[in-house]
KOLMIVO-752476 format. One line per field, with one value per residue (C-alpha): residue number from 1; y, z, x; residue in one letter. Coordinates in steps of 0.1 Angstrom, whole numbers, plus 5000, padded with zeros to 4 digits. Each point is the difference from the previous one (the first is absolute). Example, Ala and Ser with C-alpha at 12.3 -4.5 7.8 and 13.67 -1.06 7.14 Angstrom:
residues 2
i: (1_2)
Y: (4955_5034)
Z: (5078_4993)
X: (5123_5014)
aa: (a_s)
***
This chain:
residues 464
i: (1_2_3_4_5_6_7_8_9_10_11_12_13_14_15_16_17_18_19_20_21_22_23_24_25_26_27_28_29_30_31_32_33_34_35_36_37_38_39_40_41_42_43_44_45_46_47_48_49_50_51_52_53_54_55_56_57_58_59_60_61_62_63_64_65_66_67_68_69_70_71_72_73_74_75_76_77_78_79_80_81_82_83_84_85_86_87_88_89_90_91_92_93_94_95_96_97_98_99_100_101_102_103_104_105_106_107_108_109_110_111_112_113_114_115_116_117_118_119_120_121_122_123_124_125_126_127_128_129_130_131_132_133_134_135_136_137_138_139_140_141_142_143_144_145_146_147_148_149_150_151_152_153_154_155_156_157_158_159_160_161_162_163_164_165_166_167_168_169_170_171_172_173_174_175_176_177_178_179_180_181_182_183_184_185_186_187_188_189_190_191_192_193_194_195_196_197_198_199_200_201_202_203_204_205_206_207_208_209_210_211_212_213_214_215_216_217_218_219_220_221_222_223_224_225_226_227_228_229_230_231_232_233_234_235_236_237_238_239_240_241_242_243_244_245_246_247_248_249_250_251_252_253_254_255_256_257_258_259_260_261_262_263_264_265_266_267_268_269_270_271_272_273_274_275_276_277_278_279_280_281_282_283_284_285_286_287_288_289_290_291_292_293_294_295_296_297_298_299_300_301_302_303_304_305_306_307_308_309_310_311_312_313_314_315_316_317_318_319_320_321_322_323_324_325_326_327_328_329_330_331_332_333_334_335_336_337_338_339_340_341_342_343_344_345_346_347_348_349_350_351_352_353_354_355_356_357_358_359_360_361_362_363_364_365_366_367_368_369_370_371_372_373_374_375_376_377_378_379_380_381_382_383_384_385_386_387_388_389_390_391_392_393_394_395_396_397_398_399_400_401_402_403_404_405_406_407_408_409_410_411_412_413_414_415_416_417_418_419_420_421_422_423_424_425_426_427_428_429_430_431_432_433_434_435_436_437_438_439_440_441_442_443_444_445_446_447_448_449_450_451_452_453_454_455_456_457_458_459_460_461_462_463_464)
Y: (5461_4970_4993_4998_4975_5005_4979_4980_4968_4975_4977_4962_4990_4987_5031_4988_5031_4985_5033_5024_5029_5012_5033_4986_4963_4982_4967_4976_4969_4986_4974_4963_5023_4991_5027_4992_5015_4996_4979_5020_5026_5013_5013_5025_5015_4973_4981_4963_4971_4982_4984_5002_5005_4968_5001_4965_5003_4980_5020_4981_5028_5024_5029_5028_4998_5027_5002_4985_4968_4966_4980_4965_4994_4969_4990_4968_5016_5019_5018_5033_5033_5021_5036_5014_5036_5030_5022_4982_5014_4984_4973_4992_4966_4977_4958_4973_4960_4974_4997_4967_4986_5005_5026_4970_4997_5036_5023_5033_5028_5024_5037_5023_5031_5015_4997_4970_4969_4991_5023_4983_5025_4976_4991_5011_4974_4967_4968_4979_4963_4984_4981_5016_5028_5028_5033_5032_5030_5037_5022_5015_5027_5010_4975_4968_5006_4977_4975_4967_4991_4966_4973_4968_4981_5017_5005_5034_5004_5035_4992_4979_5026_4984_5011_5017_5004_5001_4987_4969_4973_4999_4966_4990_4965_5002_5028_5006_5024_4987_5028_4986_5016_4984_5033_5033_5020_5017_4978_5034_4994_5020_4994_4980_4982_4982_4963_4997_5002_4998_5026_4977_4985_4963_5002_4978_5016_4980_5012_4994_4967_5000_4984_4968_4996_5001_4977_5005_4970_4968_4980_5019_5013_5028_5000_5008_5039_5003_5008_5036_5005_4994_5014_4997_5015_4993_4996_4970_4984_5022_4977_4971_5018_4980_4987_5033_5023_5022_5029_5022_5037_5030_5032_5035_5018_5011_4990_4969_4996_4972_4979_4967_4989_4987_4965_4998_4999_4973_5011_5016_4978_5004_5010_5003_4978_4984_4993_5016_5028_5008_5008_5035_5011_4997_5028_5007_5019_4996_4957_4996_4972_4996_4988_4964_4992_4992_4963_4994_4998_4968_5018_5003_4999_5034_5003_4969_5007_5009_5032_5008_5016_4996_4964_4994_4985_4967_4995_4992_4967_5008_4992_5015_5020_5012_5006_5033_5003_5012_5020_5030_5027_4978_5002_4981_4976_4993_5017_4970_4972_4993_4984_4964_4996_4990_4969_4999_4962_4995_4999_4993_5041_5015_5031_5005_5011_5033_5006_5001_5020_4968_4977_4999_4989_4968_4993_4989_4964_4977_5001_5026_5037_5005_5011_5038_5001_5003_5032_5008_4998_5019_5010_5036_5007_4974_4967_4985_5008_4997_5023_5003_4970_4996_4992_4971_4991_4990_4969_4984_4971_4989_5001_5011_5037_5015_5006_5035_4996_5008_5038_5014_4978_4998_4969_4996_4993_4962_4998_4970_4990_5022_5028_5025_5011_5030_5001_5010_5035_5005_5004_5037_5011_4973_5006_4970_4995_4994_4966_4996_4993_4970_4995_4970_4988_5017_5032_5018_5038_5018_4992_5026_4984_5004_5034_5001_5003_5037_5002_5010_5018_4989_5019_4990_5015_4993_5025_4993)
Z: (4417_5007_4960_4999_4978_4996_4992_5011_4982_4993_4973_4995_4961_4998_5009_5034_5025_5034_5013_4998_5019_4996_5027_5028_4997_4986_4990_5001_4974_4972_5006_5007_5008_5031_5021_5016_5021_4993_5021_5033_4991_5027_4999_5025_4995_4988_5034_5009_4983_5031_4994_5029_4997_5017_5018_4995_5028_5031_5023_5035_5028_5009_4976_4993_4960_4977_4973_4963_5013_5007_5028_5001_5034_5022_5032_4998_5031_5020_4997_4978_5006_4966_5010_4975_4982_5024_4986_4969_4972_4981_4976_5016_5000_5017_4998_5017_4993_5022_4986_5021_5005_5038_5014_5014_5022_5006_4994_4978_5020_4981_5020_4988_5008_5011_4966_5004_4980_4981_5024_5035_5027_5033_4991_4994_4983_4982_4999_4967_5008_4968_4979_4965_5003_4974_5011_4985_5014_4990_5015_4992_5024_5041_5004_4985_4999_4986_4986_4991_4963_4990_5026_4984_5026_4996_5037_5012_5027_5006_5018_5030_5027_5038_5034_5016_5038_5028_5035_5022_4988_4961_4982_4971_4979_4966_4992_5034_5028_5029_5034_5035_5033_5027_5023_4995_4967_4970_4965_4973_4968_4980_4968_4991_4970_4977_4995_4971_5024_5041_5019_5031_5025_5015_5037_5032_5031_5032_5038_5029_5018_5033_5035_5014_5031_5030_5035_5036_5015_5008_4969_4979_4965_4975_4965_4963_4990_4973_4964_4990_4966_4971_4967_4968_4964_4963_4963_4988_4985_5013_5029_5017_5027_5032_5003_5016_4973_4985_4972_4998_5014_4976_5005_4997_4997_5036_5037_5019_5037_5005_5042_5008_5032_5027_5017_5034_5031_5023_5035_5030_5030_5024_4981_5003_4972_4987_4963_4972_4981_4965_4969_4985_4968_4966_4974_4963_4979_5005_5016_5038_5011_5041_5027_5013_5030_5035_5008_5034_5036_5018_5027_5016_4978_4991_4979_4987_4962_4975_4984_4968_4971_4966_5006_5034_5036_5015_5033_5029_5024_5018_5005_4977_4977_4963_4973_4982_4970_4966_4973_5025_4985_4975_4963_4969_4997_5032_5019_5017_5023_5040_5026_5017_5030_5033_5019_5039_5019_5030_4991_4962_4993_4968_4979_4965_4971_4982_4968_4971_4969_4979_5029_5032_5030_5017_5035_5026_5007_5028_5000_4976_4992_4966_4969_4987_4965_4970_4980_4965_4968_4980_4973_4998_5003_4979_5028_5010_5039_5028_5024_5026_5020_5033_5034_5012_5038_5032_5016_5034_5019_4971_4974_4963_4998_4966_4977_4979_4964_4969_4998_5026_5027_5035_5020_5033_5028_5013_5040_5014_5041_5010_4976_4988_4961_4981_4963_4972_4981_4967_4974_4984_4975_4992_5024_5016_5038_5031_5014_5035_5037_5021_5038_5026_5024_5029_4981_5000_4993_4976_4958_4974_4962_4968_4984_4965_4971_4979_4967_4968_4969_4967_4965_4965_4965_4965_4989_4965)
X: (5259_4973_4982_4965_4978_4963_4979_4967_5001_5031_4997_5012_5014_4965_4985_4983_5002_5022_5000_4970_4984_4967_4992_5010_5005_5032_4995_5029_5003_4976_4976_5018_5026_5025_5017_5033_5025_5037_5016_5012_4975_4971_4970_4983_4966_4981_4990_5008_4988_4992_5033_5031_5039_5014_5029_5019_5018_4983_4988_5016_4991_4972_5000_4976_4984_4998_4971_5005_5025_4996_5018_5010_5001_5022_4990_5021_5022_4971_4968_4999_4981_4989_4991_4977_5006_4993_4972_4990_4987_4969_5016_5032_5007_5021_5005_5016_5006_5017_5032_5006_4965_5008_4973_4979_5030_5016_4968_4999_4990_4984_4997_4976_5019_4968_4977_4971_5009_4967_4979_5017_5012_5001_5036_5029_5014_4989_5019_4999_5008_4993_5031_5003_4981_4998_4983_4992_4987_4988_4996_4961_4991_4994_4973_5009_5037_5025_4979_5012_4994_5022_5006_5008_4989_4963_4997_4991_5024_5000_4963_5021_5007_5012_4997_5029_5002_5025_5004_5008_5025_5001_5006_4992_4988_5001_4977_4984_5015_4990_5001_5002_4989_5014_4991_4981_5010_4983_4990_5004_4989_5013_4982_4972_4999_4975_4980_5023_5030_4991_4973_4996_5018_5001_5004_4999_5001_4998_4995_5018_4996_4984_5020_4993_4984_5018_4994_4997_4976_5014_5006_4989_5000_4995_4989_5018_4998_4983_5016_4999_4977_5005_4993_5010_4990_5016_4995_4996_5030_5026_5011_4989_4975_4984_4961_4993_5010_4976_5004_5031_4996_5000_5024_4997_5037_4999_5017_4986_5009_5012_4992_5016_4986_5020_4997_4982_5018_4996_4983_5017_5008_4984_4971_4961_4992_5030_4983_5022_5001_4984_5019_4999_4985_5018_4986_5007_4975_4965_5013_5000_5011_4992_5026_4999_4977_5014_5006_4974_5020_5004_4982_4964_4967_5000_5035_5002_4979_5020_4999_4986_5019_5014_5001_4987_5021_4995_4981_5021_4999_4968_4964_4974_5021_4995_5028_5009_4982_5015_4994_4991_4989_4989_5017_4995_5016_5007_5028_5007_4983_4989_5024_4993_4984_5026_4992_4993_5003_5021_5033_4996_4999_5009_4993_4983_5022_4993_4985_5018_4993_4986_4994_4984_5020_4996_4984_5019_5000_5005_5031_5011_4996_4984_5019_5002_4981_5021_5003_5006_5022_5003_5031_4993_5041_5009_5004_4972_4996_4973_4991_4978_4997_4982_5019_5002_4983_5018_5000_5010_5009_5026_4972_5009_4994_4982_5022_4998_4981_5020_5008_5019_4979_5015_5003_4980_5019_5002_5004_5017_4989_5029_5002_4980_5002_4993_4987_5020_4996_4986_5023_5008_4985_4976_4973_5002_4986_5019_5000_4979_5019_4989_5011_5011_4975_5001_5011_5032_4999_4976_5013_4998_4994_5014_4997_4986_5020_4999_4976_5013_4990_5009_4991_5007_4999_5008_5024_5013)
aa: (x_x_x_x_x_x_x_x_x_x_x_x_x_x_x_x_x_x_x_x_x_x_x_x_x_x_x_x_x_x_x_x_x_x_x_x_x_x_x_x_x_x_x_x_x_x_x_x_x_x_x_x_x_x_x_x_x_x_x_x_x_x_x_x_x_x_x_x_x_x_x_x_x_x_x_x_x_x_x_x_x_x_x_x_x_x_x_x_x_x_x_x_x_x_x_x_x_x_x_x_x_x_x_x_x_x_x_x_x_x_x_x_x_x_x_x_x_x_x_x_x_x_x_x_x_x_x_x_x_x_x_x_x_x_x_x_x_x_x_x_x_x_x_x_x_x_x_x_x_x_x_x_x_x_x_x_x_x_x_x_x_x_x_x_x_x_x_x_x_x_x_x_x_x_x_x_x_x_x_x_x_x_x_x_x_x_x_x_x_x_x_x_x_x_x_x_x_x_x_x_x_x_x_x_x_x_x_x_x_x_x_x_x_x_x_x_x_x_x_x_x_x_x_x_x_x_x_x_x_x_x_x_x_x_x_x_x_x_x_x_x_x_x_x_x_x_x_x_x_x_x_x_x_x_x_x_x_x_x_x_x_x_x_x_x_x_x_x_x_x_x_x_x_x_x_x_x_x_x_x_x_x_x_x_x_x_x_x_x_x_x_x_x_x_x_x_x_x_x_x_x_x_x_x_x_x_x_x_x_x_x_x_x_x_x_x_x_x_x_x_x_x_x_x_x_x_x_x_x_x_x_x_x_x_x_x_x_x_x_x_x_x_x_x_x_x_x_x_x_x_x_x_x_x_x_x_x_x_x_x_x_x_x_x_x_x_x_x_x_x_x_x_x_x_x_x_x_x_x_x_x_x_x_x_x_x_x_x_x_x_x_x_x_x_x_x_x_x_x_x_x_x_x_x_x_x_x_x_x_x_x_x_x_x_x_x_x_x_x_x_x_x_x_x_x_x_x_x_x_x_x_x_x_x_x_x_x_x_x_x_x_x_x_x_x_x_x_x_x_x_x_x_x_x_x_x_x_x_x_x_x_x_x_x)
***
């Protein structure tokens, strides 16, 4: 049978009460008066301290925490994800150090588990990437969440959130994806983000180049295709961007078509016009970015101008004849520039290069066709490249042909007295314009013209 003692007050030697109940309160200890648990003992009832049980052994994988322990956590070998408690309950706590001083290097992922962190609901997750750090969260309630309450490195991190998105060729540098389009496809994003982390997008998306000109009069000669335009946006800092760049392009989490225009074809032999073909249209978001103008025909008065377009075609060898001009529809900056102007004098014929998307393309010369214009460089996927450059413009009778401008710019073609030559296409991808065709004197049969190389669509983002 259990005993029974009553009684509401306990007494020290010196008569202090260290136990004592008055109606319903029970006081514990006299003033000064320290309360201590045996060793081993626990205590349940009385709430946390805002203190943690550590676990001392490393934590060296993804693991899920429970409420009341601290982790160390090594990322020596790899990064680490910590899933937060399911369901939380006001006051449960949870913290973290870098056991190695390594996050800076392999990232701690910290996943929500569907409560906010400090009020944040874009992300799922949150990546902490400073050496040393020590973190604490509790959780408070629906709204805020787990909020973050010691970080020795007094950095509110839990206000970074990134941009998450699919689609295209994924690479990465250092903390930047990077999603190419070298075709059609869809650019999802998937979540949006913050200022703290990313929210906007830097982007270059370049058209199609247009075809040289093509040739059907004796000794003649057609003009550069004109480079597809260009466009480029970015923040500041992030890479190095070209002199055309402007501001970066915010997201919403939605789908964004994505069109990469296609190189224009040289003309059709026999043709009625023999000048070349523009570029197509290159589209991401609210940036269009037009197709290359049409290098002029070595033929007749009437198709010998260049055509206009992103960057604009040169003019063909013949009398009286204007260049393509750029930057059509207009954008700003400029999408790109106007072609050369061909030359027309007996036999010293030759065509004007093509625009390019920083440089105007040359006039033909006696002898000589002009030069494409050069593009632009930019190090949006981590090399420094150039795209769209203008194509270059035919020349005949042995005389050096224009050669493409830097970025995918085709060479024109260079006739000799017994041979005819055909411009060179446009690189892929880039933009660039297709090189104009030049003929013998007397001519032989009707000459296509280099096609112009396909655009491309490039988008980057910070992402940890």
């Amino acid at each position: 049978m259990a005993s029974t003692i009553k009684v509401n007050n306990i007494q020290n030697q010196c008569g202090a009460n260290i136990v004592n109940k008055c109606s319903t309160t029970i006081t514990l200890g006299a003033s000064g008066d320290t309360i201590q648990l045996a060793c081993g003992a626990n205590q349940t009832g009385f709430g946390r301290t805002g203190t943690v049980n550590w676990d001392t052994t490393a934590k060296t994988a993804s693991f899920t925490a429970v409420s009341g322990n601290g982790y160390f956590v090594n990322t020596t070998s790899g990064a680490i994800t910590m899933t937060l408690p399911a369901t939380p309950s006001a006051g449960d706590i949870v913290s973290v150090k870098d056991y190695a001083y390594t996050f800076a290097t392999n990232n701690l992922t910290v996943n929500r588990n569907g409560s906010p962190i400090g009020g944040g609901t874009d992300t799922n997750t949150i990546i902490y990437s400073t050496d040393g750090d020590f973190l604490t969260f509790i959780y408070v309630d629906g709204t805020r969440g787990w909020v973050l309450t010691n970080d020795s490195t007094n950095t509110d991190n839990t206000g970074a959130e990134y941009i998450t998105a699919t689609g295209g060729t994924v690479t990465c540098c250092g903390d930047y994806k990077i999603h190419t389009f070298t075709g059609p496809g869809t650019f999802t994003v998937c979540s949006v983000g913050n200022p703290s982390g990313s929210d906007s997008v830097d982007y270059i998306v370049v058209g199609g180049g247009g075809a040289g000109g093509g040739c059907y009069g004796t000794g003649s000669a057609g003009g550069g295709g004109g480079a597809g335009g260009f466009r480029e946006g970015y923040n500041p800092g992030s890479y190095t961007a070209s002199p055309l760049a402007t501001t970066a392009l915010p997201v919403t989490a939605t789908s964004y078509p994505i069109t990469v225009g296609a190189g224009g074809a040289g003309p059709a032999v026999p043709s009625p016009e023999y000048s070349g073909n523009p570029g197509s249209t290159s589209i991401f978001s609210t940036i269009t970015s037009t197709g290359g103008g049409g290098g002029g025909a070595g033929y007749t008065v009437t198709f010998s101008n260049g055509k206009p377009g992103g960057s604009g075609g040169g003019s063909g060898s013949f009398t009286c004849m204007t260049a393509g001009t750029g930057n059509t529809p207009p954008t700003s900056p400029p999408q790109g520039n106007s072609g050369g102007i061909g030359y027309f004098c007996g036999p010293n014929n030759s065509g004007g290069g093509g625009g390019g998307a920083t440089v105007i393309g040359s006039n033909g010369v006696a002898p000589g066709g002009g030069n494409g214009g050069a593009g632009a460089t930019s190090s949006i996927n981590g090399t420094p490249t150039t795209r769209g450059g203008g194509g270059g413009g035919g020349s005949r009778l042995a005389a050096p042909a224009g050669t493409g401008g830097s970025g995918g710019g085709g060479n024109g073609g260079q006739a000799t007295p017994s041979s005819s030559a055909v411009g060179d296409a446009g690189t892929a991808n880039t933009g660039g314009g297709g090189g104009g065709s030049a003929h013998t004197n007397p001519p032989g049969a009707a000459l296509t013209s280099g096609a112009g190389g396909s655009g491309i669509v490039i988008i980057r983002y910070k992402f940890q």
